[in-house]
N, C-alpha and C positions, 0 to 999 in steps of 0.2 A: 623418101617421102613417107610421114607415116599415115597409115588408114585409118580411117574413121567414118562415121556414119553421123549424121545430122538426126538423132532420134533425141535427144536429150533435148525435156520442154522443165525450163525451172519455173520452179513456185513463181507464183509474180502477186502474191504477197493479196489477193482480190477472193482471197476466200478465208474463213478462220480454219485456223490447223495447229497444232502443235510442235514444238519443233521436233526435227525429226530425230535427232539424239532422244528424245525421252518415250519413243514408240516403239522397241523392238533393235533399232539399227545396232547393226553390228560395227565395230571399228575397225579400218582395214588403214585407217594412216590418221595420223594426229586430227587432221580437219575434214577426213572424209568415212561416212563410214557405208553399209549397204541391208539392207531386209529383201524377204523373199517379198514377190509380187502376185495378188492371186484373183485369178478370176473365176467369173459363176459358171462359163460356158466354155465351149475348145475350138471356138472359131467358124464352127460351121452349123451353128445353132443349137447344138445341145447341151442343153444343160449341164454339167459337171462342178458339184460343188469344190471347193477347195484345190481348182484346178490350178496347178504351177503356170506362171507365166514370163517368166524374168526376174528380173530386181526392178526396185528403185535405188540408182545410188547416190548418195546427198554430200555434198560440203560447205562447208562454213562461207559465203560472203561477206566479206565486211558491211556492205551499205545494206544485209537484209537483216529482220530481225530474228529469221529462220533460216535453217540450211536451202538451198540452192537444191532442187532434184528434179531426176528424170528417171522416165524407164527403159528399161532396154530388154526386149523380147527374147527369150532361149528356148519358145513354143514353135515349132513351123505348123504348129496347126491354127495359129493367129494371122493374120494379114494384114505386119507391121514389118519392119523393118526387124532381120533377125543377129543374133549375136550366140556365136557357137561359143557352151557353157564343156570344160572340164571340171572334176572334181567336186564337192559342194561347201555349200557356205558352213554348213554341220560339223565336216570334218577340215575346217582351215584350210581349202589344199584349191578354194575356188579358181578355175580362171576362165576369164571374159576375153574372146576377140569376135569381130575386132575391136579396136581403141573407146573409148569413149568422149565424146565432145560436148561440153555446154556450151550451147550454141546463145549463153544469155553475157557470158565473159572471157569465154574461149580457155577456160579450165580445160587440163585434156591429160589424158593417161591412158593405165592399162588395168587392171586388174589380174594378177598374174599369182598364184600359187599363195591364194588369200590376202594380198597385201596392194596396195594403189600404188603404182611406180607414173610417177607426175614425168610428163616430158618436156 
């Protein structure tokens, strides 16, 4: 059975955004790619600019006019559901468990040593 986690909220298209290929994302497979995630604060109220907090990672759906994304937390100092991060996105060698699900098509993978392996 593989593991995964229900953290993944895709775009649902009710806000204007960009797609997300032309923001920064990184390509880790032909229709999927990944950026860092950041927020202002570390969960327990204080402030921290530039603070690391996960990815968002996105892939292409046919029926949207934008990539598909979620995020997925590598902070234990947020109170989200968390995903233990190897390596980073900087030096190619990322990896994300557990699994990742979009819970909007039931896309599902892994993130494993910079590259999206689809199961």
């Amino acid at each position: 059975m593989t593991e995964h986690r229900h953290g993944w909220h895709p775009f649902d298209g009710s806000k204007p955004d960009r797609p997300t290929r032309d923001i920064g994302c990184t390509p880790i497979a032909d229709t999927v790619c990944i950026r860092p995630s950041i927020h202002g604060h570390d969960g327990a109220g204080k402030v921290v600019p530039n603070h690391p907090a996960g990815f968002v990672v996105a892939h292409d759906a046919a029926d949207l006019p934008q990539r598909c994304e979620g995020h997925v937390t590598t902070d234990t100092h947020l109170r989200e559901a968390h995903w233990t991060q190897t390596g980073t996105l900087e030096d190619g060698d990322l990896s994300l468990a557990p699994s990742v699900l979009c819970t909007r098509d039931g896309f599902h993978g892994f993130v494993r040593a910079g590259k999206w392996m689809s199961t």
